[in-house]
C-alpha positions as CSV (number, residue, x, y, z in Angstrom):
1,X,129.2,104.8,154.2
2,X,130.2,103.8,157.5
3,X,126.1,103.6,158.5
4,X,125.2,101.8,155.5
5,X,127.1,99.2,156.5
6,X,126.8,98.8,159.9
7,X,123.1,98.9,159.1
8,X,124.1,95.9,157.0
9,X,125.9,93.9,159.6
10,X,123.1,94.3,161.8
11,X,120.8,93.5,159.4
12,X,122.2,90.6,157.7
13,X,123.2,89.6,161.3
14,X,126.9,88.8,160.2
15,X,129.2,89.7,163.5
16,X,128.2,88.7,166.5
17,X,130.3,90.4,170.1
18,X,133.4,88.8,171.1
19,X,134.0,87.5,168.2
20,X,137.2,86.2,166.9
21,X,137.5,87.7,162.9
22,X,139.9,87.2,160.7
23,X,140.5,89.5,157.3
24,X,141.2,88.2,154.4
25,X,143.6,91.7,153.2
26,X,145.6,91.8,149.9
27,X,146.6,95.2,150.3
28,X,144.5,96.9,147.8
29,X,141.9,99.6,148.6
30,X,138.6,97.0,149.4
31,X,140.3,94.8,152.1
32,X,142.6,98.0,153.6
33,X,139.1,99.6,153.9
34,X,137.6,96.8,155.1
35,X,140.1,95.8,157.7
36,X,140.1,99.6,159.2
37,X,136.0,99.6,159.3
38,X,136.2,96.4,161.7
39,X,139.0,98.2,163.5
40,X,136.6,100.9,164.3
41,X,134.1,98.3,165.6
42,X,137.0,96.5,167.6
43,X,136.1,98.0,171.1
44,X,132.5,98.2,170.8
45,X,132.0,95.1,169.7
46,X,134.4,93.6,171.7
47,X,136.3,91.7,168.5
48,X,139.3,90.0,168.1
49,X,141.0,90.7,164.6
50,X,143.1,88.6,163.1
51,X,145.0,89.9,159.5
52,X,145.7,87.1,156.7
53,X,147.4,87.8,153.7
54,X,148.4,85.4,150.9
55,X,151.5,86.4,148.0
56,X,150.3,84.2,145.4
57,X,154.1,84.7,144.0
58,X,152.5,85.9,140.5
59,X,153.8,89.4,140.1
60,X,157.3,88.6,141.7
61,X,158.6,91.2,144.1
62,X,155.6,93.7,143.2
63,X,153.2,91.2,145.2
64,X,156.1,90.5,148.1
65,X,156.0,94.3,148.6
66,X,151.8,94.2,148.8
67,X,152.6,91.5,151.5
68,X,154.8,93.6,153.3
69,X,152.8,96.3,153.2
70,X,149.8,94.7,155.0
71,X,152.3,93.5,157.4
72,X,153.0,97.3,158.7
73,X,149.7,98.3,158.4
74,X,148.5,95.8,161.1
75,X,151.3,96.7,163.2
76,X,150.7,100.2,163.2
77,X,147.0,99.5,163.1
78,X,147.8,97.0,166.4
79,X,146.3,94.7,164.3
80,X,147.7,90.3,164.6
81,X,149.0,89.1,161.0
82,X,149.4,85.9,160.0
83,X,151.1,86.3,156.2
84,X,152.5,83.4,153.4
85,X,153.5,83.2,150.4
86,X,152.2,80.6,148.1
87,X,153.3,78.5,144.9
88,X,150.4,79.5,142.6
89,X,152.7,78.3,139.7
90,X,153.7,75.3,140.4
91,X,149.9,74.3,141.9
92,X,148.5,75.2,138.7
93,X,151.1,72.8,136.0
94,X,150.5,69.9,138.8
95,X,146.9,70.2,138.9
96,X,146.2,71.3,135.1
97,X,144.2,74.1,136.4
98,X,144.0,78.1,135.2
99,X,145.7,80.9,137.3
100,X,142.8,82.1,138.8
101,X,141.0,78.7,140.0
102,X,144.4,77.6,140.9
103,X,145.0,80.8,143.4
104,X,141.5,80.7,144.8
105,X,142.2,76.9,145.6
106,X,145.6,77.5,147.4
107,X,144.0,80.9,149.0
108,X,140.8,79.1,150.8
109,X,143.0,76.1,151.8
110,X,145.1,78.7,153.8
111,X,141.9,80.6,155.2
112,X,140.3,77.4,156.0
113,X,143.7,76.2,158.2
114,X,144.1,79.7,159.6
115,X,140.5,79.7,160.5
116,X,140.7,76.4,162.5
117,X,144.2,77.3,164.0
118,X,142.6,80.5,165.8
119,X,138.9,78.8,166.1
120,X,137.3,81.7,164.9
121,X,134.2,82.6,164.0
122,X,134.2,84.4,161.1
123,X,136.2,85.5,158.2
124,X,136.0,89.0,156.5
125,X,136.1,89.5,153.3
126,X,136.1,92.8,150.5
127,X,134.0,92.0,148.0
128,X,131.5,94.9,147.4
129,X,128.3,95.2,145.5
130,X,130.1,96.3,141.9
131,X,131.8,92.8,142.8
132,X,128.6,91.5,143.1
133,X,127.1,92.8,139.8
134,X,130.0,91.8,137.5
135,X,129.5,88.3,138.9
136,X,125.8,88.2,138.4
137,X,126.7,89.6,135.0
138,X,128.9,87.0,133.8
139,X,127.3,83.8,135.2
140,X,124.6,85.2,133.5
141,X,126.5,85.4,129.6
142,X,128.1,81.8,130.5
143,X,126.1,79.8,132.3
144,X,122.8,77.7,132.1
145,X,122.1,76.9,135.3
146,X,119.8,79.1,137.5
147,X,121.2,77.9,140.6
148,X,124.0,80.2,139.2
149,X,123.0,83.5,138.7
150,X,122.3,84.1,142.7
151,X,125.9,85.8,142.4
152,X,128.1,85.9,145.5
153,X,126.3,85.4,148.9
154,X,126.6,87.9,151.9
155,X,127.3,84.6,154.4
156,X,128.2,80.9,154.1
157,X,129.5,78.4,156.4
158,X,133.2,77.9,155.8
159,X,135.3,75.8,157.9
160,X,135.1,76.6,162.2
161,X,132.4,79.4,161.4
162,X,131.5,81.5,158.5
163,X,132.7,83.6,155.7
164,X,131.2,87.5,155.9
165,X,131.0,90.1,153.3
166,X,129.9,93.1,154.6
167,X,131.0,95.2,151.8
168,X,128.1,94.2,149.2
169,X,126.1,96.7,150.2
170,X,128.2,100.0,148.9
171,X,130.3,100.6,145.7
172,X,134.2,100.3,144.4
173,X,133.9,104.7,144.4
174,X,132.1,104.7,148.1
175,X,135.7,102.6,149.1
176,X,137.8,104.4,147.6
177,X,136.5,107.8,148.7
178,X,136.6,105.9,152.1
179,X,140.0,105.4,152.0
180,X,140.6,108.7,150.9
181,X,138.6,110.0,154.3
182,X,141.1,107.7,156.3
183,X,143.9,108.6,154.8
184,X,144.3,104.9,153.7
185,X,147.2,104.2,150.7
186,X,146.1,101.1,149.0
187,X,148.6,99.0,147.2
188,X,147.0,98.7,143.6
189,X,147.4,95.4,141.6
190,X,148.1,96.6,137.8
191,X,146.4,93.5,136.7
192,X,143.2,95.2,137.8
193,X,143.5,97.6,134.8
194,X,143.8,95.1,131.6
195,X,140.5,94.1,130.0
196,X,141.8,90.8,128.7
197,X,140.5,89.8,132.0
198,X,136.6,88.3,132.0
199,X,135.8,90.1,135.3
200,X,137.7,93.9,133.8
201,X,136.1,93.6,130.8
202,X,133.0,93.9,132.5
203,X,133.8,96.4,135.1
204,X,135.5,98.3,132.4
205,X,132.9,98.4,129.4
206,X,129.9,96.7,131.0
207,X,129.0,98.3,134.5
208,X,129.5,101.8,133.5
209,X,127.2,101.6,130.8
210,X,124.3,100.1,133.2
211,X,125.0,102.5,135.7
212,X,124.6,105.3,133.7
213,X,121.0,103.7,133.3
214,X,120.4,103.0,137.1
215,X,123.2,104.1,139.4
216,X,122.2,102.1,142.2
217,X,122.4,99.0,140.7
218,X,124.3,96.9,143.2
219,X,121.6,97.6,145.7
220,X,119.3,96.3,143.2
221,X,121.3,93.1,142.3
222,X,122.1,92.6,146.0
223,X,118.8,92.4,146.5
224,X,117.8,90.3,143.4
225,X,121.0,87.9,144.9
226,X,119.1,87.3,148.5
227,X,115.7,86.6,146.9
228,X,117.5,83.9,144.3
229,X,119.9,82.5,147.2
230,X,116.1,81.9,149.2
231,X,114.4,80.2,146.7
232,X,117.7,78.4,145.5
233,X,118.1,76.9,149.1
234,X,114.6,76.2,149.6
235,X,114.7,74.3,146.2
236,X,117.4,72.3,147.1
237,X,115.9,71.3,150.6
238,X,112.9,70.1,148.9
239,X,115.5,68.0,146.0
240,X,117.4,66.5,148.8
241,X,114.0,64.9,150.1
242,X,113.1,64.2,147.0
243,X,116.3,62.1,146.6
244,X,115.9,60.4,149.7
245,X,112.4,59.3,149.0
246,X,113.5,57.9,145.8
247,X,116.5,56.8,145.4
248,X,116.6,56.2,149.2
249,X,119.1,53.0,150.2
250,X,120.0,52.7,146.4
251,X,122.8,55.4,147.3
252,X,126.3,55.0,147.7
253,X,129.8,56.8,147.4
254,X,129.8,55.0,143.4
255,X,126.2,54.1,142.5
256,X,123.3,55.4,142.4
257,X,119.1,53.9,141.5
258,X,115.8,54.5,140.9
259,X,112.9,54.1,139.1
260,X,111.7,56.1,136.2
261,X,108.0,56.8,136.7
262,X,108.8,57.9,141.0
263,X,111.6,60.3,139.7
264,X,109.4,61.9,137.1
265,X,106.5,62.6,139.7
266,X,108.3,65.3,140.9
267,X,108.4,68.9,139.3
268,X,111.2,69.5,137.1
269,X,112.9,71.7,138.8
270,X,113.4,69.4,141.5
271,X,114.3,66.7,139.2
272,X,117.1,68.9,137.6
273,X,118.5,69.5,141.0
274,X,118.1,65.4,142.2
275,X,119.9,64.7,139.4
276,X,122.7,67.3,140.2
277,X,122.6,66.1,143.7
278,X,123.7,62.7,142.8
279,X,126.5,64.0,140.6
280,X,127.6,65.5,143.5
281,X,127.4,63.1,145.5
282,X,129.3,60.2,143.3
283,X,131.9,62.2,141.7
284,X,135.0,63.6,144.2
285,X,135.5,66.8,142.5
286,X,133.0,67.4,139.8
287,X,134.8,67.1,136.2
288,X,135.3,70.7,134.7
289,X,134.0,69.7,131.4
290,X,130.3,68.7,133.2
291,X,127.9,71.0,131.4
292,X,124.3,71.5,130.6
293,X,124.5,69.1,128.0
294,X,124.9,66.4,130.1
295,X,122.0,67.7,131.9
296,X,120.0,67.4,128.4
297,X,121.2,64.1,128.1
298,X,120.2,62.9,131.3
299,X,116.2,63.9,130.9
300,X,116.5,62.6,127.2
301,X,117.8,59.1,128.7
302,X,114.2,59.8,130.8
303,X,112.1,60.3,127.8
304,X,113.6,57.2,125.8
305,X,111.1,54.7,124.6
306,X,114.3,51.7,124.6
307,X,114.0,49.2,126.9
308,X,118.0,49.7,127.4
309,X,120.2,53.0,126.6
310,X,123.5,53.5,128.2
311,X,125.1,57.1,128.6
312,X,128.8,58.1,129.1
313,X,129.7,60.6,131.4
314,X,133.2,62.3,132.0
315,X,135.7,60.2,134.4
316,X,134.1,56.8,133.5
317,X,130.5,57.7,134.7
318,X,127.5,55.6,132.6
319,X,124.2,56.3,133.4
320,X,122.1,53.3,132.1
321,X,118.4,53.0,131.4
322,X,117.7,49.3,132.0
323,X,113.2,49.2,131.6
324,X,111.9,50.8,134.5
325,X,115.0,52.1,136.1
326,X,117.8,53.9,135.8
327,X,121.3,53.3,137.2
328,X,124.3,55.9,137.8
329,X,127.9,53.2,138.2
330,X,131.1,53.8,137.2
331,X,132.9,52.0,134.1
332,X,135.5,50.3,136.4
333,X,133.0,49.2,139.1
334,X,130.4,46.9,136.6
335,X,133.6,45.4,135.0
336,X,134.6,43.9,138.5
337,X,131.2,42.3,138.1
338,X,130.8,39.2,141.6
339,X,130.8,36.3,139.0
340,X,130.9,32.4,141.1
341,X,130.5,29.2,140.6
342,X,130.4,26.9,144.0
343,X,129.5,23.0,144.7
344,X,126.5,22.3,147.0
345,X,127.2,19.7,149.9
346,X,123.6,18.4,150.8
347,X,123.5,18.9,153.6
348,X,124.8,22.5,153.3
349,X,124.9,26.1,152.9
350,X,126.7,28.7,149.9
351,X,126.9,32.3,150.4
352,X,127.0,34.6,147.4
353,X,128.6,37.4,146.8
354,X,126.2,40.3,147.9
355,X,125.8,38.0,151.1
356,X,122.8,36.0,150.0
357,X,122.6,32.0,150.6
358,X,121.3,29.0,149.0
359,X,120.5,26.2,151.7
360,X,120.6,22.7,150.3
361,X,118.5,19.7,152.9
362,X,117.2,16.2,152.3
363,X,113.9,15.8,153.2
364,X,111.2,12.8,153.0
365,X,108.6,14.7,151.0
366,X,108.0,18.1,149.1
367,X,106.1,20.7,150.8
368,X,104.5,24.3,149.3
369,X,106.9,25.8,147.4
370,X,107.2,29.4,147.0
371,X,109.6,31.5,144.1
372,X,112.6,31.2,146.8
373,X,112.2,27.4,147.3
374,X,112.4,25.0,145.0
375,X,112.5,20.8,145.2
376,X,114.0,17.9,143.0
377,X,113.8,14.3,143.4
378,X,117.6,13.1,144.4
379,X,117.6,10.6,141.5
380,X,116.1,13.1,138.8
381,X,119.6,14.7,139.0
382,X,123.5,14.1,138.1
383,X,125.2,15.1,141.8
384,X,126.9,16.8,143.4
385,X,125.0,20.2,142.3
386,X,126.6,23.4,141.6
387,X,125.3,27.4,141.4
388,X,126.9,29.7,139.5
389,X,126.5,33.2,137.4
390,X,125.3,32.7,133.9
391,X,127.5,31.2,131.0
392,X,127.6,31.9,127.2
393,X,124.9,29.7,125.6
394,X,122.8,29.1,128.8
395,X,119.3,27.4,128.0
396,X,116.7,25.8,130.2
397,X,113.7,24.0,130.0
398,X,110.3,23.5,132.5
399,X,107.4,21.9,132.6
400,X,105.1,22.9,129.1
401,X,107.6,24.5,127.4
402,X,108.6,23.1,124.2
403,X,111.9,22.7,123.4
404,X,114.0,25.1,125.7
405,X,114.6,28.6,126.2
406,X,117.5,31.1,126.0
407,X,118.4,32.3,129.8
408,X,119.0,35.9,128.2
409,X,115.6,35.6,127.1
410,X,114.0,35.1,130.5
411,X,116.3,37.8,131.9
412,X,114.6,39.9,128.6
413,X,111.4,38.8,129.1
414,X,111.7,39.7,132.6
415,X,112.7,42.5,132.5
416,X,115.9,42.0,134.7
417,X,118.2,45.0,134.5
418,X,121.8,44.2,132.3
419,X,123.9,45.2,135.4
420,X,122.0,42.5,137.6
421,X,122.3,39.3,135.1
422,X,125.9,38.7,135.0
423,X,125.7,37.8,138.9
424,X,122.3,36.3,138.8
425,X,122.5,32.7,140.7
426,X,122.0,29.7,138.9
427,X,121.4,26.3,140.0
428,X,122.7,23.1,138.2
429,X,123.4,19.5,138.1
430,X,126.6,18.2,137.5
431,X,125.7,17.9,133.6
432,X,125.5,21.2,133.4
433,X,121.4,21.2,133.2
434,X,119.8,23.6,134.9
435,X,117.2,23.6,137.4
436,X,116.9,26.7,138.7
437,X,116.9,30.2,137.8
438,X,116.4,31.7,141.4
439,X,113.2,33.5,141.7
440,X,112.6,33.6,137.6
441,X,112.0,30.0,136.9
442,X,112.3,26.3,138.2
443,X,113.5,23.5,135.8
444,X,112.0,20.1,134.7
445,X,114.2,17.5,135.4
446,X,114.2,15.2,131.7
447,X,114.7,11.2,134.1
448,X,111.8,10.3,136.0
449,X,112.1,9.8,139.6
450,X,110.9,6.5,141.5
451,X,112.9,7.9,144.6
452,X,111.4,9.1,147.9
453,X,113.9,11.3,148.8
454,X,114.1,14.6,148.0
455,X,116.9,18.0,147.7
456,X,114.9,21.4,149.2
457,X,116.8,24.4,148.3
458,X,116.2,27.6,149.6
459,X,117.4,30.8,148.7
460,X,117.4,33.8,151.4
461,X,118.2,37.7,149.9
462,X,121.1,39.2,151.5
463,X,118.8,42.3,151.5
464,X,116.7,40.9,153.3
């Protein structure tokens, strides 16, 4: 055993010399095993060890004892220990969460702390390749997402350096023999033993079946683990591109754009992860209740044939379809929506909300106009002249138009997203007519002007 896996470490390249390591070590027989194996390697390679052990204050003095017990290992073992005891209990009715996320939470804060406090560049931990098969197993029977199924990885980066596993490569009975060699006395959590657990059922009733079918099947998943975890991170290289090409500076910590037809150039498996990419990007903590339906949703919002569909999303996510794009914004955020209403002083200058400005001069004469300049004879209109967001009943009228129009209709026929019309400027006369729909369309004034002086407004994109 003890070749297999220094076979592995060299391998996998997962210690490095003079190396400061710390072990994660419950007490039971994987970590006690593992923390003597790196003992063994302590002078060759040079390695500072460093114990950690948590009492997650679930089994009451039983788990104190298991804390104890790792405590006078190390010190016969010459081995530093850094021990606690945390308030799984209480964590879990304050956060709403189950026993075993809320543990795991508590457990990596405190590795994540004692891994900065001793700047160290790895930590050790016991999982071993039945661990890795039961895990494979059961993301397999609950979960629809490949990215999933690559089960437990031998290294990741983890706060000052990275988390190790150099146990995946040999079985629970290889340990347990181990310890047995050693003379090693595990502490054994009873827990372990009742099949109401997800993870025991499966190491109870599952594994044993499959290994009496292959017996080396961890070395078989472990291997089926690397070659998924490859083409997983490769995948997600080629999606994070993919999101910066096209959703690029539409991007921010609550909203997210694009357009339809760019996203749906890409394969969809990159599309699948883009879209997960942005969930993870808006949302703080991804909601538990996220699932592959949502997913389904998402790519049927894609497919729709309506020129607007709106989506809700847990925690007050919508994802709207507004024609050729589609929109990721939280509930609270669009209500806020940057309405205004301002008076023009000619001369003179109004910023907008989103940093844009509308320039009002008197000049002699018209020259070219363009869609972000428009002109009006000064006594065509009722002064002073104001520019404002759109209100209930809006209508406007321009040269060959009979009649007037609906300005929801020219945001419709225009094909202006819902999100952007509520804070779409708007300029009118002091009657209330108006002239100008910036960049959509320019009014006709109804008095005729024998006037030869004239009010140039220009409008410059914040953007811009």
């Amino acid at each position: 055993m003890k070749n297999t896996i220094l076979s592995f470490i060299k391998g996998k390249q997962l210690l490095t010399m003079n190396a400061t390591v710390l072990i994660g070590v419950s007490g039971g027989p994987d970590s006690m095993a593992l923390l003597h194996f790196l003992k063994s390697l302590r002078k060759e390679w040079q390695l500072k060890l460093i114990a950690i052990s948590v009492d997650h204050q679930l089994r009451g003095e039983e788990s104190l004892e298991d804390l104890h017990y790792v405590k006078e290992m190390c010190k016969q073992w010459d081995i530093q220990f850094v021990g606690t005891s945390l308030d799984v209990p209480a964590y879990k009715e304050t956060h709403h969460l189950g026993t075993q996320i809320a543990a795991r939470e508590l457990r990596y804060q405190f590795f994540a702390e004692q891994m900065q406090r001793f700047n160290a560049s790895y930590l050790a931990l016991g999982h071993h390749g039945d661990d890795q098969v039961e895990t494979m197993l059961m993301e397999f029977v609950r979960s629809a997402s490949s990215n999933t199924l690559s089960g437990i990885p031998v290294k990741r980066t983890f706060a000052t350096g990275r988390i190790i596993r150099p146990f995946l490569c040999v079985t629970k009975k290889e340990i347990e023999a181990y310890c047995v060699a050693e003379q090693i006395v595990p502490r054994i959590d009873p827990s372990n033993n009742e099949i109401n657990y997800t993870r025991n059922y499966f190491r109870k009733q599952v594994l044993p079946l499959i290994k009496e079918k292959n017996s080396n099947i961890h070395t078989t998943m472990q291997h089926l683990s690397e070659t998924l975890q490859e083409d997983e991170n490769f995948l997600q290289m080629e999606a994070k591109n993919m999101v910066k090409a096209v959703v690029g500076t539409n991007l921010s910590n609550c909203e997210a754009m694009f357009e339809i037809n760019s996203f749906k150039q890409y394969p969809r498996a990159l599309q699948r992860r883009a879209f997960h990419l942005i969930l993870n990007y808006l949302y703080e903590d991804l909601p538990k209740n996220l699932s592959y339906v949502h997913e389904a949703h998402f790519f049927s919002l894609l497919q729709s044939e309506k020129s607007n569909v709106q989506i809700d999303f847990p925690h007050h996510l919508k994802l709207e379809k507004s024609y050729a794009n589609v929109r990721f914004y939280f509930e609270t955020q669009q209500e806020q929506g940057d309405t205004f209403h301002n008076i023009m002083e000619i001369p003179g200058k109004v910023s907008l909300p989103d940093g844009s400005t509308v320039t009002a001069l008197s000049v002699n004469k018209c020259t070219e106009e363009d869609e972000l300049t428009y002109f009006c004879s000064m006594d065509q209109v009722a002064l002073p002249l104001h520019i404002r967001t759109r209100q209930f009943g809006d209508k406007m009228r321009w040269k060959g138009l009979n009649g007037s129009k609906k300005v929801k209709d020219i945001f419709i026929d225009a094909k202006i997203p819902r999100n952007e019309r509520d804070t779409w400027p708007i300029v009118t006369d002091n009657n209330g007519e108006i002239l100008w729909l910036i960049g959509l369309k320019k009014g006709y004034p109804k008095r005729k002007s024998n006037s030869a002086s004239y009010i140039q407004l220009h409008y410059e994109n914040g953007n811009m």
